[in-house]
VOMARKOL-266429 format. One record per atom (N, C-alpha, C): residue in one letter; x, y, z; atom name. Coordinates in Angstrom, 1 decimal. Layout:
% residues N
{node 'A' {X Y Z} 'CA'}
...
END
This chain:
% residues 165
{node 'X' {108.7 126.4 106.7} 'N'}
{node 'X' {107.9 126.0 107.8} 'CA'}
{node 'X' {107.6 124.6 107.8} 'C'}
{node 'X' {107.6 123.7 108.9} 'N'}
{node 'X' {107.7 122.6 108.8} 'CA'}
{node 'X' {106.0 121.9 108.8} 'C'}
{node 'X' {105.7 120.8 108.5} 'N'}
{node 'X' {104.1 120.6 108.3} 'CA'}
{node 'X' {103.4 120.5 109.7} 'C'}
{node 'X' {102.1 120.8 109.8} 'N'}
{node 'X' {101.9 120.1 111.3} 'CA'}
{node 'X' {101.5 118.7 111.4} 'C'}
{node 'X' {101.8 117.7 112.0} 'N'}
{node 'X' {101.9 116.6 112.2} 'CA'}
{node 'X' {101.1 115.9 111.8} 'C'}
{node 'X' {99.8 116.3 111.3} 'N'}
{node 'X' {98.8 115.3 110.6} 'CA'}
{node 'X' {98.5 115.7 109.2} 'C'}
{node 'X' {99.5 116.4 108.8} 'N'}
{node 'X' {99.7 116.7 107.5} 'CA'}
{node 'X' {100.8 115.7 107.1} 'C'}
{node 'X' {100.5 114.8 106.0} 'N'}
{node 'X' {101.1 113.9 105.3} 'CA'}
{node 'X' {102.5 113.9 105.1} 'C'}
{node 'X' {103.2 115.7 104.7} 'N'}
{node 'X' {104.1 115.8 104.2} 'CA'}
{node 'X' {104.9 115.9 105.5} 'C'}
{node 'X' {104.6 115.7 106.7} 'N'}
{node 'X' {105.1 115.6 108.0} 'CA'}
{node 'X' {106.3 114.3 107.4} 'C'}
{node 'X' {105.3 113.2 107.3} 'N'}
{node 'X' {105.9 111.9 107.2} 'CA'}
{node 'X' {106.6 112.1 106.4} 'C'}
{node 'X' {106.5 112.8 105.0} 'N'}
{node 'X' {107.6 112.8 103.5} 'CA'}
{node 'X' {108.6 113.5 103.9} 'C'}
{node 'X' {108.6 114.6 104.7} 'N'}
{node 'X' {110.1 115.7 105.7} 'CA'}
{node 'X' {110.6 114.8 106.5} 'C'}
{node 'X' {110.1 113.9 107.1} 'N'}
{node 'X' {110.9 113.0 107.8} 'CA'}
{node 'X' {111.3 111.5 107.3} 'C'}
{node 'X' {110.8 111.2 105.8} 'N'}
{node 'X' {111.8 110.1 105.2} 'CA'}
{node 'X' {113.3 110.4 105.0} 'C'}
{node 'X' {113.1 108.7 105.4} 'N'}
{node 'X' {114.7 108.8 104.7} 'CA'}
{node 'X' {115.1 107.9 103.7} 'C'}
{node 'X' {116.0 108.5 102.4} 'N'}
{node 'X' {115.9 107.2 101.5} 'CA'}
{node 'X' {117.5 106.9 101.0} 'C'}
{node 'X' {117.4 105.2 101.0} 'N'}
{node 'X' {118.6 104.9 100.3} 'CA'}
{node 'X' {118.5 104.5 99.1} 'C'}
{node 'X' {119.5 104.5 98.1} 'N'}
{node 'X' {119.8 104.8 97.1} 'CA'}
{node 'X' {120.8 103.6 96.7} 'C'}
{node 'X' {120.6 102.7 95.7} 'N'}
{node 'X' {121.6 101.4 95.9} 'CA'}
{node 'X' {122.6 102.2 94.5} 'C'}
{node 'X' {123.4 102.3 94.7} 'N'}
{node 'X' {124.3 102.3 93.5} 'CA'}
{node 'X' {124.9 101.7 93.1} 'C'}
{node 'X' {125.4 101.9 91.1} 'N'}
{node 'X' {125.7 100.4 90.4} 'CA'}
{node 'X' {126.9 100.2 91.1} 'C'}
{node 'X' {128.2 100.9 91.7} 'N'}
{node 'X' {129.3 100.9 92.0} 'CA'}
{node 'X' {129.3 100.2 93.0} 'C'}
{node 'X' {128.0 99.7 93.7} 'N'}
{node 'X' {128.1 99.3 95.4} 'CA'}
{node 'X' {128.0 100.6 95.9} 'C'}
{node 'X' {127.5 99.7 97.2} 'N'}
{node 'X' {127.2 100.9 98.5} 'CA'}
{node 'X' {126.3 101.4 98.5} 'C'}
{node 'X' {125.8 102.4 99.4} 'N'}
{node 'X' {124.1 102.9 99.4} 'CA'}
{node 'X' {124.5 104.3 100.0} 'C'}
{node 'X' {123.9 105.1 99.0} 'N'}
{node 'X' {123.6 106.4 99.5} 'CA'}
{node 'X' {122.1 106.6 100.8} 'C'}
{node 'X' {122.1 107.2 101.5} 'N'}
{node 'X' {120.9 107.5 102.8} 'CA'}
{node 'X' {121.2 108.9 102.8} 'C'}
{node 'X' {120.1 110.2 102.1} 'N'}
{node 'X' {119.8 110.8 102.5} 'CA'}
{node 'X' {118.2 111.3 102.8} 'C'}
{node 'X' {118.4 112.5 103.6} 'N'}
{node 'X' {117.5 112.9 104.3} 'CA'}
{node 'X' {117.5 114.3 104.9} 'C'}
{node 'X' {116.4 114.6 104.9} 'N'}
{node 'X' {116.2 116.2 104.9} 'CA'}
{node 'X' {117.3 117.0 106.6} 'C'}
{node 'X' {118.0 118.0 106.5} 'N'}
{node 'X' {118.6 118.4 107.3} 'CA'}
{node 'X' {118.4 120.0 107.4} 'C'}
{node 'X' {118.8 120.7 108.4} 'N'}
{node 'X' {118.5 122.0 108.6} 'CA'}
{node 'X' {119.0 122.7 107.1} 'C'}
{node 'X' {120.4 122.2 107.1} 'N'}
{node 'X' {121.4 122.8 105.3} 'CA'}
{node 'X' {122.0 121.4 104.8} 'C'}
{node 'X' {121.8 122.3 103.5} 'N'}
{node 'X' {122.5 121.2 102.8} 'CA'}
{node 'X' {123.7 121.0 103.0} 'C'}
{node 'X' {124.3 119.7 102.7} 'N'}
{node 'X' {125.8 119.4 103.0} 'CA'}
{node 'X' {126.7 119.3 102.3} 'C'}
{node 'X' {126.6 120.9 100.8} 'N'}
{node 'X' {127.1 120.7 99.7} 'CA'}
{node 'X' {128.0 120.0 99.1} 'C'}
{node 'X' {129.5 120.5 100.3} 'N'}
{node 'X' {130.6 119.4 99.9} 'CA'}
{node 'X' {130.5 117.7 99.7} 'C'}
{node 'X' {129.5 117.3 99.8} 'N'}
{node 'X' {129.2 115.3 100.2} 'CA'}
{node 'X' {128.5 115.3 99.3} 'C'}
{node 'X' {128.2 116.4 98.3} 'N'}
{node 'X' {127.3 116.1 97.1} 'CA'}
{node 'X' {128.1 114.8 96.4} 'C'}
{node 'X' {127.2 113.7 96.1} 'N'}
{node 'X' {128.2 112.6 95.8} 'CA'}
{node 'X' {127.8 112.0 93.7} 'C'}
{node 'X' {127.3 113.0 93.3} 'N'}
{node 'X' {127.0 113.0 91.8} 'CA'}
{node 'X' {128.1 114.1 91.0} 'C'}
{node 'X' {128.8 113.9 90.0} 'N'}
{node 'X' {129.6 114.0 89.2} 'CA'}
{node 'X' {129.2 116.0 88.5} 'C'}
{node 'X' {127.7 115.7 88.9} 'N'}
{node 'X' {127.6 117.3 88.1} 'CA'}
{node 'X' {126.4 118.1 89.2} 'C'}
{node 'X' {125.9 119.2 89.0} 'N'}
{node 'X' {124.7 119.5 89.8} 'CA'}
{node 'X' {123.2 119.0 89.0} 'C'}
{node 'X' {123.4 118.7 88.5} 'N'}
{node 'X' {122.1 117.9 88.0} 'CA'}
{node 'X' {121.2 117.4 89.0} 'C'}
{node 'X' {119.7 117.5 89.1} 'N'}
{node 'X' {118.9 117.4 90.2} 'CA'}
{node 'X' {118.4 115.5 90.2} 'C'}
{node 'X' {118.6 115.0 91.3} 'N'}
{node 'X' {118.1 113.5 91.4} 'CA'}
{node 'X' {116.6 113.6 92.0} 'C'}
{node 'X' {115.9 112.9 91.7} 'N'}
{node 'X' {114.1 112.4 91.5} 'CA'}
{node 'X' {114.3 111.4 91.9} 'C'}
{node 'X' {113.0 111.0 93.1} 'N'}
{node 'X' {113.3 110.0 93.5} 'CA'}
{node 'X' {111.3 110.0 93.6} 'C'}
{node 'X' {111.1 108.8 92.7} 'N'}
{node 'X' {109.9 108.6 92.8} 'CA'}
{node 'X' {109.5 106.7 92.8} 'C'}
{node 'X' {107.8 107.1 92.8} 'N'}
{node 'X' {107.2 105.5 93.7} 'CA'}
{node 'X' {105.9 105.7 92.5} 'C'}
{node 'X' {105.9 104.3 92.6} 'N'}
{node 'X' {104.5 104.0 92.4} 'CA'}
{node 'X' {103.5 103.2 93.6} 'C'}
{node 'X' {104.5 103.5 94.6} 'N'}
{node 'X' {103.6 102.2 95.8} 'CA'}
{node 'X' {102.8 103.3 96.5} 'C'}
{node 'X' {101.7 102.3 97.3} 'N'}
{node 'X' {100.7 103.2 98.0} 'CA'}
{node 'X' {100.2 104.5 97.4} 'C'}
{node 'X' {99.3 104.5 96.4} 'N'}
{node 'X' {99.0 106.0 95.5} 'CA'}
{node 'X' {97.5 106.4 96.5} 'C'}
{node 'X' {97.9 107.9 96.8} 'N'}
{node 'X' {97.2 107.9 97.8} 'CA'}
{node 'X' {96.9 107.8 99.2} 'C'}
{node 'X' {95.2 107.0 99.4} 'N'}
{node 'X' {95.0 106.4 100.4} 'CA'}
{node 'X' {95.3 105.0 100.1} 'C'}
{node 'X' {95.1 104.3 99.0} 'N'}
{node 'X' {95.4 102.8 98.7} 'CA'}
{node 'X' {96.7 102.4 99.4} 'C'}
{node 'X' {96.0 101.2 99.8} 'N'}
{node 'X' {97.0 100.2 100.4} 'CA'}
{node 'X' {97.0 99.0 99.7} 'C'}
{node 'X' {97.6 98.6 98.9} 'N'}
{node 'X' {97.0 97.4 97.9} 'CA'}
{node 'X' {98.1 96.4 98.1} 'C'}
{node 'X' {99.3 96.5 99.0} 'N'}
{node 'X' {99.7 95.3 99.6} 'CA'}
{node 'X' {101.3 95.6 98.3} 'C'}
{node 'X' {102.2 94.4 98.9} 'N'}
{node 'X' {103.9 94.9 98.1} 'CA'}
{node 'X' {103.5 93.8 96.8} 'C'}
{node 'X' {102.5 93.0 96.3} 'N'}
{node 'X' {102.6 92.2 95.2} 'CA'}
{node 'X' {101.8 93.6 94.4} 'C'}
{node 'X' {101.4 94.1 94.4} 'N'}
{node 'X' {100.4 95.2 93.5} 'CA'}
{node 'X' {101.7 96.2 93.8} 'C'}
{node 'X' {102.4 96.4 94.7} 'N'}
{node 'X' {102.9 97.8 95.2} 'CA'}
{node 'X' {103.8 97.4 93.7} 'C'}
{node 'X' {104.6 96.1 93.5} 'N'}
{node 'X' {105.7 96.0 92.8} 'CA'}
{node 'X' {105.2 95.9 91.0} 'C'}
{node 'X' {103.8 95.3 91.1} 'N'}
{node 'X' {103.6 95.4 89.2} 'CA'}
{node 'X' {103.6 96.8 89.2} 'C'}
{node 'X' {102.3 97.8 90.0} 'N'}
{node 'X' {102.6 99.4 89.5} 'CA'}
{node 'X' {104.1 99.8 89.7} 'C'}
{node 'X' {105.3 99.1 90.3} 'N'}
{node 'X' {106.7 99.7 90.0} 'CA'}
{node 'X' {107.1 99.4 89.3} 'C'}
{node 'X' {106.6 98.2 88.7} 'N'}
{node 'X' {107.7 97.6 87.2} 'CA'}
{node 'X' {107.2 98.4 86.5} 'C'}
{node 'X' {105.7 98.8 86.2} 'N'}
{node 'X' {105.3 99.6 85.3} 'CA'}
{node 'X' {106.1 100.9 85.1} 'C'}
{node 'X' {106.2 101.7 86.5} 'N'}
{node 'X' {106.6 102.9 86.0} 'CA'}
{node 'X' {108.6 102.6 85.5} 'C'}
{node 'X' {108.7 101.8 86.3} 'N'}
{node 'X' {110.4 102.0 85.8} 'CA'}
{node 'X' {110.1 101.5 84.1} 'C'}
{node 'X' {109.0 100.6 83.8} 'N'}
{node 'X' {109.0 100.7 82.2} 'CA'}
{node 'X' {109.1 101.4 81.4} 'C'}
{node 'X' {107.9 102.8 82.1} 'N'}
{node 'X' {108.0 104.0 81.5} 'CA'}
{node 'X' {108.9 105.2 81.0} 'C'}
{node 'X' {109.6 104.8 82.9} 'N'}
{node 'X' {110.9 105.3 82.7} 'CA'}
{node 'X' {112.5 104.6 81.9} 'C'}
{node 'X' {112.6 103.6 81.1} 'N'}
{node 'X' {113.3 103.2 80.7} 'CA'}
{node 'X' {112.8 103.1 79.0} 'C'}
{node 'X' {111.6 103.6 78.9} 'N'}
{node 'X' {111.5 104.2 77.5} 'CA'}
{node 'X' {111.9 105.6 77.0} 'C'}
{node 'X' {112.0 106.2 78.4} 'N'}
{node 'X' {112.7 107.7 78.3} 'CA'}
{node 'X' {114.2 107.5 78.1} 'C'}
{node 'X' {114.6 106.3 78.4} 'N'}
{node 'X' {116.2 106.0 78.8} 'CA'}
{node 'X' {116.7 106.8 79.7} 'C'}
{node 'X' {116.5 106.7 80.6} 'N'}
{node 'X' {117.1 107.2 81.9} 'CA'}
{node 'X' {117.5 106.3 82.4} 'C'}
{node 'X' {119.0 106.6 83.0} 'N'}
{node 'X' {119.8 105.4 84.2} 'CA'}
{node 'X' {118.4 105.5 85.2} 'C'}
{node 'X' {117.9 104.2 86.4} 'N'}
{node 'X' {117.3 103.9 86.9} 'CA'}
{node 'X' {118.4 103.6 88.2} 'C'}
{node 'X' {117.9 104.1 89.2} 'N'}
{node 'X' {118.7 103.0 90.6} 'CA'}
{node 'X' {117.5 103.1 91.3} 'C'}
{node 'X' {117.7 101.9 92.3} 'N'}
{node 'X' {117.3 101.5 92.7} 'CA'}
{node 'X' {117.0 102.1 94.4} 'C'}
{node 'X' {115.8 102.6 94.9} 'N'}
{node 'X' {115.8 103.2 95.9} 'CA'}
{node 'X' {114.9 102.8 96.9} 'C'}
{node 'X' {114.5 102.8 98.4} 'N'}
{node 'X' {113.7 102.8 99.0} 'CA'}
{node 'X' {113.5 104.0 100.0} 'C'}
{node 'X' {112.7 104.1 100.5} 'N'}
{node 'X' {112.4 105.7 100.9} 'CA'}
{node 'X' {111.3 104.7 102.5} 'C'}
{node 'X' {111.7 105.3 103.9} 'N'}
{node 'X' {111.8 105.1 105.1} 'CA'}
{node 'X' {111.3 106.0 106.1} 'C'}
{node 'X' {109.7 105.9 106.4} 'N'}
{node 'X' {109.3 107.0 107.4} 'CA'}
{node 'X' {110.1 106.4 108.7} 'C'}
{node 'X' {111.0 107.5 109.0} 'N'}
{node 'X' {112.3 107.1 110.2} 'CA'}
{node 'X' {111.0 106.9 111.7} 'C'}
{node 'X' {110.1 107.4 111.5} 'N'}
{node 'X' {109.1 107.6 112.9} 'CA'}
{node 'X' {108.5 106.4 112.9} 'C'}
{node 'X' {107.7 105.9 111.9} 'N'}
{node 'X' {106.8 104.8 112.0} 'CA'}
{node 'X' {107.8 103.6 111.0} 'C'}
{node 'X' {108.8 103.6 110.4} 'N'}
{node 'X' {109.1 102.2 109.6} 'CA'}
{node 'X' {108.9 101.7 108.5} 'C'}
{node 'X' {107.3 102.6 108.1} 'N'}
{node 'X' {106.5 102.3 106.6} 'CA'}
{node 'X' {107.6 102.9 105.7} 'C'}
{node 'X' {107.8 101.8 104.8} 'N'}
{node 'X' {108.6 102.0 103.5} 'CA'}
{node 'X' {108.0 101.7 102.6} 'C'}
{node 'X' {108.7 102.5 100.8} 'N'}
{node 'X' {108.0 102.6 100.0} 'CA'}
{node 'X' {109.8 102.3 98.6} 'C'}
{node 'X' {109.9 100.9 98.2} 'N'}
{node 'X' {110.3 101.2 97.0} 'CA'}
{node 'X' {110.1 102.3 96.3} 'C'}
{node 'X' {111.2 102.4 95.3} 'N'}
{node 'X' {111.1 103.6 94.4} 'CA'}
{node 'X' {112.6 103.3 93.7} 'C'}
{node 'X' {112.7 104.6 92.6} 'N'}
{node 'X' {113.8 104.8 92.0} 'CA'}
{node 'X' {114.4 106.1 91.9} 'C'}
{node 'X' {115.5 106.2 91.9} 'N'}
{node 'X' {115.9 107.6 91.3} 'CA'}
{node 'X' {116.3 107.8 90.2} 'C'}
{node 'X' {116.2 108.9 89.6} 'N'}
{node 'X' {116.3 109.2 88.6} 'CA'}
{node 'X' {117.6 110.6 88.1} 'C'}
{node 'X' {118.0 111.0 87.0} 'N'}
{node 'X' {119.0 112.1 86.9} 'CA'}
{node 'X' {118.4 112.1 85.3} 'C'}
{node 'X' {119.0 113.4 84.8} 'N'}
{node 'X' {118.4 113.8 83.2} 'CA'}
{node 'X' {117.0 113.7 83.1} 'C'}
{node 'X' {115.8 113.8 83.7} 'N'}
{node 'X' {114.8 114.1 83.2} 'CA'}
{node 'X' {114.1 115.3 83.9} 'C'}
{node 'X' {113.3 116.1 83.0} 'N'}
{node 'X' {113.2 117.8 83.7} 'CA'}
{node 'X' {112.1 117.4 85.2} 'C'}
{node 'X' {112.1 118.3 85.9} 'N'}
{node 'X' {111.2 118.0 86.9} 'CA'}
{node 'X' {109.7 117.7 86.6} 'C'}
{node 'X' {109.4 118.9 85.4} 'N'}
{node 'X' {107.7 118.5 84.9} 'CA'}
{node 'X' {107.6 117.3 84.3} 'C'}
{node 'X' {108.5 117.0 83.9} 'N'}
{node 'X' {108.0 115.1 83.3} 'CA'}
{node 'X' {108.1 114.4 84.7} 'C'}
{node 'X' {108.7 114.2 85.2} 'N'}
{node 'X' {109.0 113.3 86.4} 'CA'}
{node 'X' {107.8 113.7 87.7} 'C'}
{node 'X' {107.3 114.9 87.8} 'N'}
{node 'X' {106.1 115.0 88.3} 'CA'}
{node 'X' {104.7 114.2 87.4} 'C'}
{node 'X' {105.0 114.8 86.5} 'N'}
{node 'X' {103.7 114.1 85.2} 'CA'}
{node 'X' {103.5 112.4 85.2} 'C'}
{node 'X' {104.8 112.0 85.7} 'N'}
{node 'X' {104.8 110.5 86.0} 'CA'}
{node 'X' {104.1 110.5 87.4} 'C'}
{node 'X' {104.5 110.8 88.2} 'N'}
{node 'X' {104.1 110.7 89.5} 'CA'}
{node 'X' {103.0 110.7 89.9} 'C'}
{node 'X' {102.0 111.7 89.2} 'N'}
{node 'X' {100.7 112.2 88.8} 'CA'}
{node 'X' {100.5 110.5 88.3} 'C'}
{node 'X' {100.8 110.7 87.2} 'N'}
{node 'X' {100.0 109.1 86.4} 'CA'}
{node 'X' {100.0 108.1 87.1} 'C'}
{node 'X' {100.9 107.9 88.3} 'N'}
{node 'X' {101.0 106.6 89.1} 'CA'}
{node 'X' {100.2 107.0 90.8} 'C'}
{node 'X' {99.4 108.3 90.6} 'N'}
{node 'X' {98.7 107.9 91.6} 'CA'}
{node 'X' {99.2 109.1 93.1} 'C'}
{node 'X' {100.7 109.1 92.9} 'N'}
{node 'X' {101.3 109.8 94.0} 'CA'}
{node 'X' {101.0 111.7 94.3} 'C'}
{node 'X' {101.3 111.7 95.8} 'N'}
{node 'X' {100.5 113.0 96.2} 'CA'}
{node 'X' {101.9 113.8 95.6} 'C'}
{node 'X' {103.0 113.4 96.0} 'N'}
{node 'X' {104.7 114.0 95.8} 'CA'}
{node 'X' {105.6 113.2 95.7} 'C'}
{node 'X' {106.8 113.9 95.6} 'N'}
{node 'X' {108.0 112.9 95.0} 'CA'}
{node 'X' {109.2 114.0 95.5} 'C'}
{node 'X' {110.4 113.6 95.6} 'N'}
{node 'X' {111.9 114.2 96.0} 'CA'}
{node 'X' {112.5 114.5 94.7} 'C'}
{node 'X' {112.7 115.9 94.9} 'N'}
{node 'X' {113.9 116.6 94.4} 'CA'}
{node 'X' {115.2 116.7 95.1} 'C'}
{node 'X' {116.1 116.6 94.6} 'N'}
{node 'X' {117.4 116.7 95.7} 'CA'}
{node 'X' {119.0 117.2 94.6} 'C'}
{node 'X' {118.8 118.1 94.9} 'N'}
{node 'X' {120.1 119.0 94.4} 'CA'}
{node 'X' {121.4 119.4 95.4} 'C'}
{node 'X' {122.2 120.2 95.2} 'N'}
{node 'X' {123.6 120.3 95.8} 'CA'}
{node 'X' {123.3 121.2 96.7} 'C'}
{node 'X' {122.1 122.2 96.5} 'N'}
{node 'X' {121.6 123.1 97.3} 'CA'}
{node 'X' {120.4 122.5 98.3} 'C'}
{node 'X' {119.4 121.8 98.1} 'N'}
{node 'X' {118.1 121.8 98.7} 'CA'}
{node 'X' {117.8 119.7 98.3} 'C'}
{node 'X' {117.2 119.8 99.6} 'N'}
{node 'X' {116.1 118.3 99.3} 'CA'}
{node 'X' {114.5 118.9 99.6} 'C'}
{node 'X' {113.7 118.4 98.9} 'N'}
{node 'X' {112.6 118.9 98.5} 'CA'}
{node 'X' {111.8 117.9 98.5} 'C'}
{node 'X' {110.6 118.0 98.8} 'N'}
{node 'X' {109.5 117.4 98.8} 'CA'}
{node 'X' {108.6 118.2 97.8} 'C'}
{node 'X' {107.9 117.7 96.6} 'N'}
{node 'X' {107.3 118.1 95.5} 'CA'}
{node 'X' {106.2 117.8 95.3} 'C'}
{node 'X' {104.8 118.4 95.4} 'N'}
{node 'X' {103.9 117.7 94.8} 'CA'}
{node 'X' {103.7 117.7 93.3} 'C'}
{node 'X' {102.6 116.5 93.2} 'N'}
{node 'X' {102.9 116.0 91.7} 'CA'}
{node 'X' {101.8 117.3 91.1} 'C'}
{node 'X' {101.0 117.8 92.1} 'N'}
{node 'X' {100.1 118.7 91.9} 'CA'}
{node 'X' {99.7 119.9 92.5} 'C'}
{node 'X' {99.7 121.1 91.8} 'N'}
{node 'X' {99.5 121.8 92.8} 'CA'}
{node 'X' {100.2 123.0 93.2} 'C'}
{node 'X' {101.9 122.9 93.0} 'N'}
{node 'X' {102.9 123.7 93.2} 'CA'}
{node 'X' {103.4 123.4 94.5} 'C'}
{node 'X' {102.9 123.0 95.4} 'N'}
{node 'X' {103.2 123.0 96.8} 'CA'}
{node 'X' {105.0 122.2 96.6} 'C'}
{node 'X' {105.3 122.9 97.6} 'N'}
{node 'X' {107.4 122.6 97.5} 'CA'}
{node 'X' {107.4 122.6 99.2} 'C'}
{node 'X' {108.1 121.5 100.1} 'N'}
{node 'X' {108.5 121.9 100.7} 'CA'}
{node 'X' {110.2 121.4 100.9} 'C'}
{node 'X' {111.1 122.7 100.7} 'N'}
{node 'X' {112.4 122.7 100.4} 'CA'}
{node 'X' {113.1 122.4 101.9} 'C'}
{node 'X' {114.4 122.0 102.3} 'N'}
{node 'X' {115.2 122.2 103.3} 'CA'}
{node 'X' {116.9 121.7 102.9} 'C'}
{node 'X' {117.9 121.9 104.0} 'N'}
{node 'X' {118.7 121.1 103.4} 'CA'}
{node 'X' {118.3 120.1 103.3} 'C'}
{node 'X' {120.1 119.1 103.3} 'N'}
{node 'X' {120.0 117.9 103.5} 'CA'}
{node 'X' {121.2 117.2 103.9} 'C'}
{node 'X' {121.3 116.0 104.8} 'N'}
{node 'X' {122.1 115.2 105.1} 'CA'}
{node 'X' {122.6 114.1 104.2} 'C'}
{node 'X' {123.9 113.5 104.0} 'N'}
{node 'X' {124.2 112.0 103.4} 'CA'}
{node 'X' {124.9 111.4 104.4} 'C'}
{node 'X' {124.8 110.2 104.1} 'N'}
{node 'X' {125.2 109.0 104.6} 'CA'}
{node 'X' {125.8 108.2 103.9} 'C'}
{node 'X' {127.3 107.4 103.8} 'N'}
{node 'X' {127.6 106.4 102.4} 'CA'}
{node 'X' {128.1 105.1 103.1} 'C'}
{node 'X' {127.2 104.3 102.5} 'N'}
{node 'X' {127.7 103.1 103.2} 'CA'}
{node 'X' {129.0 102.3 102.5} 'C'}
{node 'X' {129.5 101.1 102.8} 'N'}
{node 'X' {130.3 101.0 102.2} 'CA'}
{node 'X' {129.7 99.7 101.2} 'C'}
{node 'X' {130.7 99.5 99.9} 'N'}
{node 'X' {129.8 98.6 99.0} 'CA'}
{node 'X' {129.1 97.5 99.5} 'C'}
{node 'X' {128.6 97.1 99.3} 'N'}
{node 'X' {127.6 95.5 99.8} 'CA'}
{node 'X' {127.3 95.4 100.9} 'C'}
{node 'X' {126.8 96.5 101.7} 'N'}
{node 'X' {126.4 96.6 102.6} 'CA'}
{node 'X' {125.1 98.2 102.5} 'C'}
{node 'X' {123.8 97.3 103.4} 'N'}
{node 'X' {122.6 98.4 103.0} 'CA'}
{node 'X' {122.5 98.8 104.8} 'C'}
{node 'X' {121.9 100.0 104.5} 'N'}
{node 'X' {121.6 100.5 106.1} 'CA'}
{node 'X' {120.1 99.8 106.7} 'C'}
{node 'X' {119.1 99.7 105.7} 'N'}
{node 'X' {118.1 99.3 106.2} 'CA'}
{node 'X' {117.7 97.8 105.6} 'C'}
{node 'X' {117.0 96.5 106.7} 'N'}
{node 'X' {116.8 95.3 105.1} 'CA'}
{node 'X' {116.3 95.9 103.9} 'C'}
{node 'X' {116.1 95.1 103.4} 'N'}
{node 'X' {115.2 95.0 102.7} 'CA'}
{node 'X' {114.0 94.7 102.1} 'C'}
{node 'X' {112.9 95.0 101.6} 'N'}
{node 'X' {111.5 95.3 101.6} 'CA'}
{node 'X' {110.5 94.3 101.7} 'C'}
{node 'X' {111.2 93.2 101.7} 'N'}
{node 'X' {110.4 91.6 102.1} 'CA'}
{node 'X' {110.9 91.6 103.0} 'C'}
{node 'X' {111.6 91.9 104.4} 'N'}
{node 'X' {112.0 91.9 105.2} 'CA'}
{node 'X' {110.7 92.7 106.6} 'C'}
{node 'X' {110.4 92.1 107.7} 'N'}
{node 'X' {108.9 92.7 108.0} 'CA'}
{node 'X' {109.7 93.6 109.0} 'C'}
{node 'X' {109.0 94.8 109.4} 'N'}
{node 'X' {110.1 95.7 110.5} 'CA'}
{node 'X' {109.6 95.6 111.5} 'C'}
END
């Protein structure tokens, strides 16, 4: 069931995020009626996390604070040694964007437990079956397909985040 419109996770069902990869190019997905198994574009089924440290909450503390709490968490996350890429996440309705990273190899309850520590209500799960919206608390899931997009190397779909929309 989809959220009703002044429920938050309205906006998180309707992001869309790209995904910079080391090989070049940018992955853009986004929630879709079904998944689009075959365009799974990862090597195994292993689930990708795509989390933020910007805007926790109601805070709005502006992209010079949004970016120290993100060096922080990718710190965290690079003590776990996890590959990091590089992601931004796009409410397609209103424009507001939110750096972030994605992640692969780490279990869902740590990668929430981060999410938690940095403030945030939820974060993306996205497997070969389902994209998901997760809270960091709570249990609430809201699952659906999903769509991809591949751009081609050195080229992004959306600017980028110093870029004003």
């Amino acid at each position: 069931m989809a959220p009703a419109p002044e429920d938050p996770w309205a906006s998180y069902q309707r992001t869309m995020v790209e995904i910079l990869r080391p090989s070049g190019g940018t992955l853009r997905v986004r929630s879709a009626p079904a998944a689009d198994e075959a365009s799974w574009p990862w090597p195994d089924g292993q689930p990708v996390h795509l989390l933020t440290a910007w805007d926790p909450g109601l805070e709005r503390p502006g992209r010079d604070v949004n970016r120290v709490r993100q060096a922080a968490l990718e710190a965290d996350l690079a003590r776990v040694s996890v590959p990091l890429l590089a992601a931004v996440g796009v409410d397609t309705a209103t424009g507001r964007r939110e750096e972030g990273v994605a992640v692969r190899g780490l279990p869902e309850a740590d990668v929430l437990a981060l999410g938690l520590r940095y403030g945030q209500d939820a974060l993306f799960a996205w497997t070969p079956t389902e994209w998901a919206v997760v809270a960091c608390r709570g249990g609430r899931r809201l699952a659906t397909g999903w769509s991809l997009a591949v751009s081609e190397s050195g080229f992004r779909f959306s600017p980028a985040s110093d870029t004003p929309i």
